[in-house]
N, C-alpha and C positions, 0 to 999 in steps of 0.2 A: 772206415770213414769217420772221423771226428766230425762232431755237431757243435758250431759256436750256438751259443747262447746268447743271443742278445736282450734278450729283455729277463735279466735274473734275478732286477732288483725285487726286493719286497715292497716297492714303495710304487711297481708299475705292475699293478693288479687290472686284469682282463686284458692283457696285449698279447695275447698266446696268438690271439689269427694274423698279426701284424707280421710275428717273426714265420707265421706258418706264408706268409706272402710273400715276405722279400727273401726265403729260400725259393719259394715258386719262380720267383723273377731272376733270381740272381739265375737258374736253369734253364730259362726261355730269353736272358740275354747273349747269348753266348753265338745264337743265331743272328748274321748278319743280312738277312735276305728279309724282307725288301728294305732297303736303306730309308729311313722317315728326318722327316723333321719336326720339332716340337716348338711353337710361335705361339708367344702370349701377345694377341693382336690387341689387348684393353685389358684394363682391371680385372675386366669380372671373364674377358673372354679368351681361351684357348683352342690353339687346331691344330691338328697332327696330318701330316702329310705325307702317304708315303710314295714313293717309283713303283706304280702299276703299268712300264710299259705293256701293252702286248695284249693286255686282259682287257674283256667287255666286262659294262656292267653287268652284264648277267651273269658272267665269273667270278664277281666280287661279293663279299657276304660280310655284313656289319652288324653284329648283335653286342646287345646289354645284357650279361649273361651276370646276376649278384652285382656283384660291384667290380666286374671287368667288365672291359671293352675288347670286344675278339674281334679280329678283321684276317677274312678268311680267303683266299683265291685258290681257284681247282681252273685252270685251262683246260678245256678239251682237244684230245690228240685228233689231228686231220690224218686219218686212214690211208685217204687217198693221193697224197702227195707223196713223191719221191726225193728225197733231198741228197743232195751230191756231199754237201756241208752244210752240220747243223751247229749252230754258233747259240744262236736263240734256242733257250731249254723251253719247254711249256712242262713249268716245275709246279708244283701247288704251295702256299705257305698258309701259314698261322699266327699273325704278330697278338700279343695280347698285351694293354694298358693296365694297370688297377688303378681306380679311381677312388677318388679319396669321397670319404660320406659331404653331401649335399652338390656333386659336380654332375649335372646332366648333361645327354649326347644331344646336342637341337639337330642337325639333318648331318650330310654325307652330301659331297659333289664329286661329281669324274670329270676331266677337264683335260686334254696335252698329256694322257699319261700319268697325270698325278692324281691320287684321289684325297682332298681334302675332306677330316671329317672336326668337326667344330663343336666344341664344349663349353660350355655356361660354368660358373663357380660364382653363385649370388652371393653377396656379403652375409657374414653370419652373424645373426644379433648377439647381443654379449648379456646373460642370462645371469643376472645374481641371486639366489637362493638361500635363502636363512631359514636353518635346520633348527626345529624348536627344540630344546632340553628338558626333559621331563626329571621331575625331580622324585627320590625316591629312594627308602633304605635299601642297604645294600646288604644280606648278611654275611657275616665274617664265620666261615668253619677254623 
């Protein structure tokens, strides 16, 4: 299996977890269960959405695991029914986000089937820093 490199420049120093991320993703897109959608409802606010027919919330699991968003469903199987034809699986999934540094998750609603979960991205101040120069022989071998 070849490995691209995407971040090889010498001039992107610390972005080893970046590319170690969107190898992660580019592995966990390839699943299209449950179908989502991603709405920037404001500036600072986004929600992701995805098709939880079928599931309660007590089958559904949203954690902030690092700096992902995992959203989790496990249905439980009914034992005691007999089905002639089964159309509707009670499948379990795993969708996982990475979130970028300063995005936080504010709640999760269930609603028709859908579960909307809703992300904050506060503005980020713009920080200028002036690195002092010390001044100083340097010896020459």
């Amino acid at each position: 299996m070849n490995r691209t490199v995407y971040f090889n420049s010498p001039f992107l120093l610390g972005f080893e977890h970046l590319e170690r991320l969107l190898e992660r993703t580019a592995k966990s897109a390839s699943d299209g269960y449950p179908p989502y959608n991603i709405e920037q409802s404001g500036e600072e606010s986004l929600a992701i959405t995805l098709a939880v027919a079928g599931f309660s919330r007590e089958e559904l699991n949203v954690t902030v695991e690092g700096r992902q968003l995992v959203i989790r469903g496990k249905q439980s199987e009914a034992g005691d029914k007999n089905y002639l034809h089964r159309g509707i699986a009670a499948r379990q999934f795993q969708r996982a986000f990475v979130l970028a540094e300063g995005i936080e998750v504010v709640g999760a609603e269930l609603g028709n089937g859908l579960l909307t979960v809703t992300l904050m991205r506060p503005k980020a101040d713009t920080i200028v820093r002036t690195i002092e120069i010390k001044s100083g022989a340097r010896s020459v071998s």
